[in-house]
C-alpha positions in Angstrom: -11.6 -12.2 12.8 -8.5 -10.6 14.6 -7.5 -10.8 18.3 -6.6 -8.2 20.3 -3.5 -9.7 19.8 -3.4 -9.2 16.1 -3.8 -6.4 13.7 -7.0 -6.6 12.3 -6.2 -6.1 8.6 -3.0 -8.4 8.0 -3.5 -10.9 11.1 0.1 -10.4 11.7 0.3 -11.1 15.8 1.2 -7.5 17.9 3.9 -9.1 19.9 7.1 -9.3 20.1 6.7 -6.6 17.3 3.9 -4.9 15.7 3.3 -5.0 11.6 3.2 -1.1 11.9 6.6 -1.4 14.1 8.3 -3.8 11.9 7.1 -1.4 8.6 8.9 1.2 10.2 12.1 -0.6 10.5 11.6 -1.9 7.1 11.0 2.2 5.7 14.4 2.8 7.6 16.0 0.5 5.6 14.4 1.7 2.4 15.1 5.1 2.6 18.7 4.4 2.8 18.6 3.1 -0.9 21.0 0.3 -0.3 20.1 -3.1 -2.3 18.6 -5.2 -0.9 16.4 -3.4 0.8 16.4 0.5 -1.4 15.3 -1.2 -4.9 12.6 -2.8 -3.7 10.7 -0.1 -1.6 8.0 0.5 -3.9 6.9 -2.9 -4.0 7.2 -3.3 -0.3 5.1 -0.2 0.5 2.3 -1.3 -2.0 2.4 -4.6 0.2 2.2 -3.3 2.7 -0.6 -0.5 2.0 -2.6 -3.4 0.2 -2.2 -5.6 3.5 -3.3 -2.4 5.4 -6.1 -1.3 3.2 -7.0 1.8 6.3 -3.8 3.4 5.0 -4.6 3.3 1.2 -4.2 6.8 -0.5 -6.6 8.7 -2.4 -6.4 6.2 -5.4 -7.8 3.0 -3.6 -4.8 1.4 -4.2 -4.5 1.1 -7.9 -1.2 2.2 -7.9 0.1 -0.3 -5.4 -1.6 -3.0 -7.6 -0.3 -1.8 -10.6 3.2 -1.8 -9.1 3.0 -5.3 -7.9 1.5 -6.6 -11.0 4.2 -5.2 -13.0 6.8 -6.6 -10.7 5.5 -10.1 -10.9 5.1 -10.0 -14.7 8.7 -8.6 -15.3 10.5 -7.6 -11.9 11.9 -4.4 -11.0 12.7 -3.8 -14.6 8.8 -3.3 -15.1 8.1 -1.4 -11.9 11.3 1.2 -11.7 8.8 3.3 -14.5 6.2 3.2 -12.2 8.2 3.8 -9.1 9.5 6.9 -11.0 6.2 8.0 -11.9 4.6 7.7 -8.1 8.0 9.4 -6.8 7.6 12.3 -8.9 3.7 12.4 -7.9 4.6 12.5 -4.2 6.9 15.0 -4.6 6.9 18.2 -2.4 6.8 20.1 -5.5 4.2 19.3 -7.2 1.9 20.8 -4.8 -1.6 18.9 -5.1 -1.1 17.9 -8.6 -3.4 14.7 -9.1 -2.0 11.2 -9.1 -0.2 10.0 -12.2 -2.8 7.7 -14.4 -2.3 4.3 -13.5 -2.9 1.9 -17.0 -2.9 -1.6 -15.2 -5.1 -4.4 -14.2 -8.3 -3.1 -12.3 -8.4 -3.4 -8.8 -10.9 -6.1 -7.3 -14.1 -4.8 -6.3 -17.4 -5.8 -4.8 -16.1 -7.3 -1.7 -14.4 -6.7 1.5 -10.8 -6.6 1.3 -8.8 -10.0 2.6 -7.8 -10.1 6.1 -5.4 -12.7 5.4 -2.7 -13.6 3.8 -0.1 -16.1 3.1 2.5 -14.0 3.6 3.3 -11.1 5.8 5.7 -8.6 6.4 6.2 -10.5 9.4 7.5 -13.4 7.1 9.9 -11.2 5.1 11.0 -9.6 8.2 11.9 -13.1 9.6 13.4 -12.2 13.4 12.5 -8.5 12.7 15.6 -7.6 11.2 14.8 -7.8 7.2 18.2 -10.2 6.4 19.8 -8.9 3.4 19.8 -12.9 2.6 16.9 -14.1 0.8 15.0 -10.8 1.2 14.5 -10.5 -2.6 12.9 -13.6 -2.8 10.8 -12.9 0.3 9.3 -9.9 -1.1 8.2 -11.8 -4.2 6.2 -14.1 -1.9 4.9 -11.4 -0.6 3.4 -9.7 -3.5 2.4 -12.8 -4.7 0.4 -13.5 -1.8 -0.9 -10.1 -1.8 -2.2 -10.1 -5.4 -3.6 -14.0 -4.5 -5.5 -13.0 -1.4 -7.1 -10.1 -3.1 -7.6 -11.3 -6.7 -9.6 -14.1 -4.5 -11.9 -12.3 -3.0 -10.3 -13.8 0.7 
């Protein structure tokens, strides 16, 4: 169970920075598309969202899972389709068009979600500034620990 100190879906402690204030800074580095940070925001964001699962869209999270099981099986080679595909779905644009079908292993189901996990954004953010060095490997722990705390039942 989580503190008052702690957010009470990740466990990620609310001081000196939130896990909401450090996903910020993280989507500010993102949006800027510069590597190391830009090529990997899907699968930060589906982290994130599956670490958070209050702020899941519509789909439950099946594209976030999809996403991270693609980019474990075969890195961002495997998930720059998928990336493309939920881009193009969020898209101003498209105007309420349904999600894009997600073909994928199935979500877990029949329990409640972990509260957590092995890794946080908290550990990729390290002092809360996302170093360029080692970020790319930090992310990979992440989704690994995200898939593993779910796939678990934790």
């Amino acid at each position: 169970m989580a503190s008052s100190d702690s957010c009470g879906e990740c466990g990620v402690p609310a001081a000196p920075r939130s896990c909401g204030e450090l996903f910020q800074e993280l989507l500010a580095r993102d949006h800027a598309r510069q590597p190391p940070w830009g090529p990997l925001h899907g699968v930060s964001v589906s982290c994130f969202l599956l670490q958070h699962p209050g702020r899941l869209p519509a789909d439950g999270g099946a594209m976030a899972w999809a996403l991270l099981h693609a980019y474990l099986a075969g890195g961002l080679d495997a998930v720059n389709p998928l990336v493309g595909r939920a881009r193009r779905a969020n898209s101003h644009r498209v105007g309420g068009a349904p999600s894009p079908v997600v073909r994928g292993p199935e979500m877990p189901h029949g329990y409640a979600p972990p509260s957590r996990f092995s890794c946080t954004i908290e550990d990729v953010a390290v002092d809360g500034t996302f170093p360029a060095e080692g970020f790319a490997e930090r992310v990979r722990a992440w989704a690994a620990a995200t898939v593993d705390a779910w796939s678990r039942g934790a």
